[in-house]
C-alpha positions as CSV (number, residue, x, y, z in Angstrom):
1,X,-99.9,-138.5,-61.7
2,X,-98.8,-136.3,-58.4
3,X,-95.2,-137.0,-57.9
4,X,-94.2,-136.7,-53.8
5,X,-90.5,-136.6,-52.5
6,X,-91.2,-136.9,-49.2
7,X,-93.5,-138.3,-46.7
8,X,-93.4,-135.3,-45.3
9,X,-94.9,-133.2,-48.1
10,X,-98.4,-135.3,-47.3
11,X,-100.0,-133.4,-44.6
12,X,-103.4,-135.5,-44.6
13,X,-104.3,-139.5,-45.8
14,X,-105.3,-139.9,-48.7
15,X,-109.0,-141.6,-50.0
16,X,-108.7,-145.0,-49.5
17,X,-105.5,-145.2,-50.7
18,X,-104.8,-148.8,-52.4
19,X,-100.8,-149.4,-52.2
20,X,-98.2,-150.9,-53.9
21,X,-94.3,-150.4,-52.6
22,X,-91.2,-151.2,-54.2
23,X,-88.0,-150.3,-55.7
24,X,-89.3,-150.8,-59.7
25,X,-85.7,-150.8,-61.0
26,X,-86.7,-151.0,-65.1
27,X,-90.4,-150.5,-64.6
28,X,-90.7,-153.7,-66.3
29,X,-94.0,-155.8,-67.5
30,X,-94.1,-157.6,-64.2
31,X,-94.0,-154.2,-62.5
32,X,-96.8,-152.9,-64.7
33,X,-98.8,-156.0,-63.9
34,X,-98.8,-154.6,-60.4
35,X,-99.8,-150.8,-61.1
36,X,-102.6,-151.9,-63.0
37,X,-103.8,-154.2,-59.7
38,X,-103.5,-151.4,-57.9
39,X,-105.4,-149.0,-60.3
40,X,-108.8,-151.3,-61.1
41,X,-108.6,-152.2,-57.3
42,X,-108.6,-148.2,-56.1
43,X,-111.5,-147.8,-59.2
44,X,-113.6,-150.1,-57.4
45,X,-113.0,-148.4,-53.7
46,X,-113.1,-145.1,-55.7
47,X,-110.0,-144.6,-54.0
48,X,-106.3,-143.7,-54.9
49,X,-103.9,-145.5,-56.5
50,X,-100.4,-145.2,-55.1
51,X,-96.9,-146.8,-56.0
52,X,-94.4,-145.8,-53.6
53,X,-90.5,-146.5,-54.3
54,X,-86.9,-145.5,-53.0
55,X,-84.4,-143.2,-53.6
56,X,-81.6,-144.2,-53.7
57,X,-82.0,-147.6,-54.1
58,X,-81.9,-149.1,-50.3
59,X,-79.2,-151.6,-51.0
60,X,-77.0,-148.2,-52.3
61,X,-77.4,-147.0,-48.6
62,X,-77.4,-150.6,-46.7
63,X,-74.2,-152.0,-49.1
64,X,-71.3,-150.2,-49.3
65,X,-70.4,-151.6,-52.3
66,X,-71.4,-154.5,-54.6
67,X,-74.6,-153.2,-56.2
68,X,-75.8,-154.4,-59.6
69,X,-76.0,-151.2,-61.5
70,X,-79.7,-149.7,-62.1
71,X,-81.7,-150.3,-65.1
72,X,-83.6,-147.7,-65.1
73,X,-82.5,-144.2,-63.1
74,X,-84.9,-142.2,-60.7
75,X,-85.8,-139.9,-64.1
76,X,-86.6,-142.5,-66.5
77,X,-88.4,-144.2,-63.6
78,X,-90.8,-141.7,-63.0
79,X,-91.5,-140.6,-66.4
80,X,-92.2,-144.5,-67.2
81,X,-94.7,-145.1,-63.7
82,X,-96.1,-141.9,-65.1
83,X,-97.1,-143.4,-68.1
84,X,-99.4,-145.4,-66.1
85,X,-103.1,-144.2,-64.8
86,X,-101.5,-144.4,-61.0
87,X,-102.2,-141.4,-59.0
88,X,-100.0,-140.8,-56.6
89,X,-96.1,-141.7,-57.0
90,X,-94.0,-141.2,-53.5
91,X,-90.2,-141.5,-54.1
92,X,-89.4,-141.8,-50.6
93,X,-85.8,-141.0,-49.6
94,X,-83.8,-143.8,-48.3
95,X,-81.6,-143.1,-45.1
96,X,-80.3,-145.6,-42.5
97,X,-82.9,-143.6,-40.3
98,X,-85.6,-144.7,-42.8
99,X,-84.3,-148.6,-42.9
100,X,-84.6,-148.7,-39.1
101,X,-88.5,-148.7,-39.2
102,X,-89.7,-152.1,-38.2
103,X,-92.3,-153.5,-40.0
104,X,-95.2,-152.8,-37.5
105,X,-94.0,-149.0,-37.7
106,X,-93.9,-148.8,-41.2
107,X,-97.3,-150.5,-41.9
108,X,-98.8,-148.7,-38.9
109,X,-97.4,-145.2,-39.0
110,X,-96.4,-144.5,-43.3
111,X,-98.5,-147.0,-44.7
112,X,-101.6,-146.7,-42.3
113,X,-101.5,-142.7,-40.7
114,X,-100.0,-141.1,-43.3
115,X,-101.4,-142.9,-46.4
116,X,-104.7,-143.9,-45.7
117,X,-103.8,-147.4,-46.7
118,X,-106.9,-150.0,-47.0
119,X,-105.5,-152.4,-49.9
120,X,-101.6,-153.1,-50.4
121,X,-100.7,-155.0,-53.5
122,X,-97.3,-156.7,-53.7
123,X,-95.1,-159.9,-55.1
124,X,-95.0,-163.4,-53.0
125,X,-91.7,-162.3,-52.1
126,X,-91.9,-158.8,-50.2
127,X,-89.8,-158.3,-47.5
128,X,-90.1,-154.6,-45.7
129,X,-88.7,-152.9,-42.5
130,X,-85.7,-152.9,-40.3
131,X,-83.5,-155.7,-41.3
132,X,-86.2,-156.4,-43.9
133,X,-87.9,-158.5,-41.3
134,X,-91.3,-158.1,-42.4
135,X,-92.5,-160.9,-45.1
136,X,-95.7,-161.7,-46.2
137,X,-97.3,-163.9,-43.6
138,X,-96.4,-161.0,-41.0
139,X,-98.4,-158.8,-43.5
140,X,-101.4,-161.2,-43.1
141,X,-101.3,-160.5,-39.6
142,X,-101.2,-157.1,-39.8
143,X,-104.3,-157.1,-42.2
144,X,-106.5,-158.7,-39.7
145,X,-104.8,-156.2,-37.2
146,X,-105.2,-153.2,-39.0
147,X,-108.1,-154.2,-41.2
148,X,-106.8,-153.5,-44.7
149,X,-106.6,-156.3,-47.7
150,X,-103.8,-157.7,-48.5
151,X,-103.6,-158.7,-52.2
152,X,-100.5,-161.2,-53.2
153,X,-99.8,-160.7,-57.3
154,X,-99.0,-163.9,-59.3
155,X,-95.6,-163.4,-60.9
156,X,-95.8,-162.5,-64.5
157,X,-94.1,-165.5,-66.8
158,X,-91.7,-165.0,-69.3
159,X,-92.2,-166.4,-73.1
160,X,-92.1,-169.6,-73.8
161,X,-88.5,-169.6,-74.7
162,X,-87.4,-168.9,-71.7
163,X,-88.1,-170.4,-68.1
164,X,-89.0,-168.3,-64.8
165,X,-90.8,-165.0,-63.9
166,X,-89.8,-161.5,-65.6
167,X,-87.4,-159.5,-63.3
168,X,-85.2,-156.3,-63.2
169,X,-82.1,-159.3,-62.7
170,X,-82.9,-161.3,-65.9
171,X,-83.0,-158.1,-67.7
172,X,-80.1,-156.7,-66.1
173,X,-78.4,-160.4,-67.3
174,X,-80.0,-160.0,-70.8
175,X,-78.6,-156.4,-71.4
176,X,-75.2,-156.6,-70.1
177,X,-74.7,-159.5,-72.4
178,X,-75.4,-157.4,-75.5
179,X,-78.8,-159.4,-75.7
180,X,-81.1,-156.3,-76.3
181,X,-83.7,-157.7,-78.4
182,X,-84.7,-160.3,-75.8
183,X,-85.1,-157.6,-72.9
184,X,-87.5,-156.0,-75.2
185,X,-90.6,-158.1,-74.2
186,X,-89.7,-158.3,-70.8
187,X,-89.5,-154.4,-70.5
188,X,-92.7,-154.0,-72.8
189,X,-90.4,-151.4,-74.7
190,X,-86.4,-151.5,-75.6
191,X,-83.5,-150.7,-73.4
192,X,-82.8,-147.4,-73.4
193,X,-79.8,-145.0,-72.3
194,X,-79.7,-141.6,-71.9
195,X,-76.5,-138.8,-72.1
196,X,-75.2,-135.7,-73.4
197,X,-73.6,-135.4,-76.6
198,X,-70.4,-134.4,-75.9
199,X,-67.0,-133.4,-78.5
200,X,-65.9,-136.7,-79.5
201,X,-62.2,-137.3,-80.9
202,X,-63.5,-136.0,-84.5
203,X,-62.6,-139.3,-86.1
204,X,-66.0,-140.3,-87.3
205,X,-67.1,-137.7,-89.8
206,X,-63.3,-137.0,-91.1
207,X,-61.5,-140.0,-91.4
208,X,-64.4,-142.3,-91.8
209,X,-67.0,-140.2,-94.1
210,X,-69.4,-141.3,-91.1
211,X,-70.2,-138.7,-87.9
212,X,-70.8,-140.0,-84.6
213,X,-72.8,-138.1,-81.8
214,X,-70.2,-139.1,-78.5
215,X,-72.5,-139.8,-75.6
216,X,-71.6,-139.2,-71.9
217,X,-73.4,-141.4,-70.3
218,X,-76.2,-140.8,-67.8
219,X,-77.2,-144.1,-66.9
220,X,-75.1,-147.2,-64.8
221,X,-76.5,-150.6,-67.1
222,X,-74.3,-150.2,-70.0
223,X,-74.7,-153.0,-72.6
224,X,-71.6,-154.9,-73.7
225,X,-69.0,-153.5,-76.0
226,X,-70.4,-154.2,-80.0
227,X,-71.9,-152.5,-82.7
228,X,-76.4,-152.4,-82.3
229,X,-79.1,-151.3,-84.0
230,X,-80.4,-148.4,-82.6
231,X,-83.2,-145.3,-82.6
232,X,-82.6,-142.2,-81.4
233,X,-84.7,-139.8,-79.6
234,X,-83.3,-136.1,-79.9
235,X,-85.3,-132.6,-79.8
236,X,-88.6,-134.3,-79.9
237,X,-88.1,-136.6,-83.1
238,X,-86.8,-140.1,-83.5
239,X,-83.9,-141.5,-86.0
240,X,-82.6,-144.3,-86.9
241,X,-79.0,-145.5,-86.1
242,X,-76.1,-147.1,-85.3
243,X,-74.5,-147.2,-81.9
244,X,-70.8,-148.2,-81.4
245,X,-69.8,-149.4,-77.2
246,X,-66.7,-150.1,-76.5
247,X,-62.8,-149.0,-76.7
248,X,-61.9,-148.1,-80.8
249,X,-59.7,-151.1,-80.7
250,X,-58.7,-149.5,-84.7
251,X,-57.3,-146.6,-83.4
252,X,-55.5,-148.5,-80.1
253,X,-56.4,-145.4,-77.6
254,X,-58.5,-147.6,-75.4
255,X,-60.9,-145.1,-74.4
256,X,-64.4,-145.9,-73.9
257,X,-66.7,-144.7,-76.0
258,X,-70.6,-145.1,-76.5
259,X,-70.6,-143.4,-80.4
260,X,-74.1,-143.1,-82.2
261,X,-73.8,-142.5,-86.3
262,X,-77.6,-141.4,-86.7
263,X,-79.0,-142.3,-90.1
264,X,-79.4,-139.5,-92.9
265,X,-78.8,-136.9,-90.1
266,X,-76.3,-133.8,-90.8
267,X,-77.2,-131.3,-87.7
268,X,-75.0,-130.1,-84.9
269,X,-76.0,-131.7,-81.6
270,X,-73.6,-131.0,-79.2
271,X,-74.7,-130.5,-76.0
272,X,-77.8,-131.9,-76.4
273,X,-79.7,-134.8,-74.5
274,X,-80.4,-137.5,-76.4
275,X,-82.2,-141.2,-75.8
276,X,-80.6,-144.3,-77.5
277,X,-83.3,-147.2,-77.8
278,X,-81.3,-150.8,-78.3
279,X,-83.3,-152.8,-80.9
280,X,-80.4,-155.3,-81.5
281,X,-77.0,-156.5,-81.2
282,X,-75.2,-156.5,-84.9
283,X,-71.8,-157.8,-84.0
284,X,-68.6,-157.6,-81.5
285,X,-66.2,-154.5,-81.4
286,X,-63.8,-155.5,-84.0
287,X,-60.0,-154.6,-84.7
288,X,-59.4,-154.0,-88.2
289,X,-55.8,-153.0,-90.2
290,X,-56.9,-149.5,-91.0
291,X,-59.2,-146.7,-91.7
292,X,-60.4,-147.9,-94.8
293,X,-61.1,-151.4,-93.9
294,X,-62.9,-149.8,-90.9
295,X,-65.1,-147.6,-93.5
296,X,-66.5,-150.6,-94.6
297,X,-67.2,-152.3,-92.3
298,X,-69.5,-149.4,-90.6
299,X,-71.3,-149.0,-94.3
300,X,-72.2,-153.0,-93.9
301,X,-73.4,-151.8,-90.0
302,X,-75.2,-149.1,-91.6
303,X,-76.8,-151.8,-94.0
304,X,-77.5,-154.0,-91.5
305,X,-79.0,-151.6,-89.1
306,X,-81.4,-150.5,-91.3
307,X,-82.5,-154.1,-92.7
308,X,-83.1,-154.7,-88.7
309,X,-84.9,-151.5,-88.0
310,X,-86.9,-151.8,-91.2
311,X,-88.1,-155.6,-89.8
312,X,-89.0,-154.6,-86.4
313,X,-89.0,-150.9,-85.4
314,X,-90.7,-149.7,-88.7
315,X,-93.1,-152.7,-89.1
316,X,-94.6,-152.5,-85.8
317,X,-96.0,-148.5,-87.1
């Protein structure tokens, strides 16, 4: 996949570019759903297949404040549309110049000139241009206008259990209250966060016969304070593990804290980038009358951790 940062950068159109635009926050099975539209419909044009998306998120530059936080950054983004047969990713930047395009602009001079558009692919709900005054039925008009097809995707359902379409809100929802396992089949994968290890307090392998890698956090969705489950990617290998969020009520410094205790792991890791999958939520952040009653507790996390990774992660290899 060709990654472009700018509409600049493309200097002719390209091959009967089929088109899908949006902002993808969590790349998520309803998101997918699109890409793969847009892919069989560009194999049978023998065109190109083309996601475009923002950065930074429009509402960042149109809100002041009062954002949800993003599931997925711009990095993690890209490396998960990548995994996709797409060709062409644009990551167009987002300015209040940008958002003053109206809608006949955008379709007729990005969308039209500059991509070679003759199929855009979006959800029932689109909205695009200054003031986001372009919708769908103007986009019908436009396709007669400009002669390109416009192709409306059904929303993809969520399971049984639970009513309504898969979207980047219900996950959002789902992982900020600690409920992990049930993003999972919405995302097609499981939440994951991204930092640096950095020097923690130097609590966990001391005191508590248990080391934690301390993460500083790259990413904005953080799920809520407990203990989880967890697997983490580090150097190229994967481990399993146990992730602490929250503010070591025990030790009363109310610090927050996102501390990973990796399984049958004794290497130094500072300084390193490492990813933190969230297979599932064991239990809330806890205040207990000591160290040693803390100790125990983390060896029945441990226990339970690996009872839970064993069940899901492990069995699914």
């Amino acid at each position: 996949m060709k990654t472009i940062f700018s509409i600049e950068e493309i200097t002719k159109p390209f091959y009967n570019a089929v088109v899908t635009i949006g902002n993808f926050d969590g790349v998520h099975l309803g998101h997918q759903a699109l890409f793969h539209e847009v892919i069989e419909r560009a194999e049978n044009v023998r065109g190109t297949s083309i996601a475009m998306t923002f950065e930074p998120h429009p509402m960042r530059v149109l809100k002041k404040n009062n954002y949800p936080p993003l599931i997925t950054l711009i990095e993690q983004k890209i490396e998960l549309i990548g995994r996709t047969d797409l060709d062409v990713l644009i990551c167009c930047p987002f300015t209040r110049e940008f958002a003053k395009l109206t809608p006949r602009e955008f379709v007729e001079d990005i969308l039209i000139r500059r991509l070679g558009m003759v199929a855009i692919v979006v959800g029932q709900d689109y909205t695009f241009g200054k003031d986001r005054e372009g919708n769908v039925d103007m986009l019908k008009t436009f396709a007669e206008l400009f002669d390109f097809e416009l192709v409306l995707a059904d929303w993809i359902q969520m399971a049984k259990t639970e009513k309504g379409r898969i979207s980047s809100t219900k996950i959002r929802q789902l992982v900020t209250d600690g409920r992990v396992d049930e993003a999972q089949p919405l995302l097609g994968r499981y939440y994951q966060i991204r930092g640096t290890v950095t020097t923690g307090r130097d609590r966990g392998g001391k005191l508590l016969g248990f080391p934690t890698a301390n993460i500083k956090l790259q990413d904005e969705l953080c799920p809520k304070t407990g203990v989880y489950a967890v697997t983490v990617d580090c150097e190229g290998n994967r481990y399993d593990g146990v992730a602490n969020i929250g503010y070591s009520p025990t030790f009363d410094d109310h610090v927050f804290t996102i501390e990973v205790h990796i399984l049958d792991f004794d290497e130094n890791i500072y300084g390193s980038k490492i990813l933190v999958n969230f297979i599932k939520r064991i239990r809330d952040e806890l205040k207990f009358s000591g160290i040693e009653e803390l100790a125990q507790q983390i060896k029945q996390d441990v226990i339970a951790a690996r009872e839970i990774l064993t069940r899901t992660v492990h069995q699914q290899h």
